[in-house]
C-alpha positions, 0 to 999 in steps of 0.5 A: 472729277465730277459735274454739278448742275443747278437750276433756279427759276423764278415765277410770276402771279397772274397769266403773263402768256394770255397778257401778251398774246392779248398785247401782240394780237391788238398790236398787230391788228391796230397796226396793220389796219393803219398801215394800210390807211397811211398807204392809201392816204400818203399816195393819194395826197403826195406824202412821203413822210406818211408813206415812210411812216407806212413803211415803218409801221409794216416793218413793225407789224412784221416784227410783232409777227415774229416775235409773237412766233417766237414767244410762242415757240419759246414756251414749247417743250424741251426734246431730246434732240432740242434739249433747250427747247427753242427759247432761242427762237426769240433772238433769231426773230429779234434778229431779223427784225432789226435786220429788216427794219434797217433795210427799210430805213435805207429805203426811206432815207433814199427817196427822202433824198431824191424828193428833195430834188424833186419835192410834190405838193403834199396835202397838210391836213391828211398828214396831220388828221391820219398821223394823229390816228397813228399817234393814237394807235401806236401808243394804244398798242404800247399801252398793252405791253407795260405788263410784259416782261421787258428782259425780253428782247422781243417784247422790250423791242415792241414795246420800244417801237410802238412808243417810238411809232407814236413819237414819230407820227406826232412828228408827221402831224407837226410836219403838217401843221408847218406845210399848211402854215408856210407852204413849204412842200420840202418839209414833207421829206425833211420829215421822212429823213427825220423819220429814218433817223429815229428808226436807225437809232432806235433799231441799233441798239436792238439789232446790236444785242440780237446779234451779241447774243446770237453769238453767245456773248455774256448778256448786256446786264451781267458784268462778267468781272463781278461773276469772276470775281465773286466765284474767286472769292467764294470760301473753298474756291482755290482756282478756276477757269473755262468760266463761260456766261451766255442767254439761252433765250431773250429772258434765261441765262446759263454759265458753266465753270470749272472750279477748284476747291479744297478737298476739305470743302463741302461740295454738294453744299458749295454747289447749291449755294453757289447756283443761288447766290448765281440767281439771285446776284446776276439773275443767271438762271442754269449753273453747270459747275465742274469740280475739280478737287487740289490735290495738295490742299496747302496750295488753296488760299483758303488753307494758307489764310490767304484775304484772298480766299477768305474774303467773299460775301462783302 
């Protein structure tokens, strides 16, 4: 019995790390300025809708943090004590900014509700003048990400919310042309529950995959049938089992194996192609293959010339 490891790593041109630092850097500071900005503007003039969105921005602005802190932390070098590195900081920190999004989603949605009962004069040009600024940053801010790597989580996250922090300020600014045209204060938090809605279906999903992929589930884009089947199908390959798919990080994948071949089969090649065929097929970055030899070759499908074990690369 013997163990086979394989890896395959793909490279980009150019300098992607100085590209999203730039990205989380201008993100973090556009936002957190304009934050602070609807805070201000949203109290003075009675918004709720504006401090919703301020609410919103913060929890992004805390996400970009951590994730700009785990991208970091994921490019830091394997040790003997954390032999992959920490690549799994980035779903720890994606994981946490979904869980903090959600609280501040119930937040929003339970003064929207009480603001109903007891709606406040809001000032419509001050929404309309301070959300089309945030219109403008938040999609300024995305602009920046359109070069990463969106299989990250992290920056698929970021780049997600600040297009959704545009659309939701341009609902703000809608909000405040229809106050200003009719008067009708209890738009204001009509739009903050909209605003929370958004938020809640934009950050499930996210929250969702953080969390399958905290919990070594196989990763959404790999379909684990399709590995089985063509690790079946694999001339050579006469059985298998303890077949295990997980991410290491928010952009590597591992599996590990147990295969039975044929003792005819050339393994060290049937390993190195497999490793391959993993990446190139499924995009699966690390392969730990173990090979188990048939004792009795005749039980292989292969030697019976069963379609089963001859059938593979279709």
């Amino acid at each position: 019995m013997s163990h086979h490891h394989s890896h395959s790593h793909s490279h980009s041109h150019g300098d992607p790390a100085a590209n999203l630092n730039r990205a989380f850097l201008v993100g973090i500071l556009l936002n957190t300025a304009f934050m602070i900005t609807e805070v201000v503007f949203g109290i003075r003039s009675h918004s709720l809708a504006l401090v919703a969105d301020a609410a919103h921005n913060f929890g992004d602005v805390l996400s970009l943090v951590l994730a700009w802190v785990a991208a970091w932390l994921g490019g830091r070098l394997a040790t003997d004590r954390r032999t992959y590195g920490f690549r799994r900081a980035g779903i720890l920190a994606a994981l946490v900014n979904g869980s903090l999004l959600l609280v501040a989603v119930g937040g929003i949605l339970w003064e929207a509700i009480h603001r109903f009962n007891l709606p406040q004069p809001a000032q419509g040009m001050t929404m309309i003048v301070v959300a089309s600024i945030g219109t403008a940053v938040n999609l300024g801010s995305a602009v920046f990400f359109l070069r990463g790597d969106h299989r990250d989580l992290n920056v698929r996250g970021a780049f997600l919310h600040l297009l959704a922090d545009a659309g939701v300020s341009l609902g703000v600014v809608v909000a405040g042309l229809a106050i200003l045209a009719t008067g009708w204060n209890w738009l204001d938090p009509a739009m903050s529950l909209v605003v929370g809605l958004i938020v809640l279906i934009g950050t499930w999903p996210l929250f969702r995959s953080a969390l399958d992929l905290s919990l070594d589930a196989v990763p959404s884009h790999i379909e684990l049938g399709s590995v089985r089947e063509f690790l079946q199908g694999t001339p050579g390959v006469c059985d298998m089992h303890h077949l295990h798919v997980w991410a290491i990080g928010t952009t590597s994948t591992a599996l590990s194996v147990h295969l039975v071949v044929d003792p005819v089969a050339d393994t060290p090649m049937l390993v190195h192609d497999l490793a391959r065929e993993l990446h190139e097929r499924f995009e699966i970055d690390h392969t730990t293959i173990q090979i188990e030899h048939m004792v009795h070759s005749e039980n292989c499908p292969l030697t019976k010339g069963s379609s089963e074990g001859q059938d593979v690369h279709a």
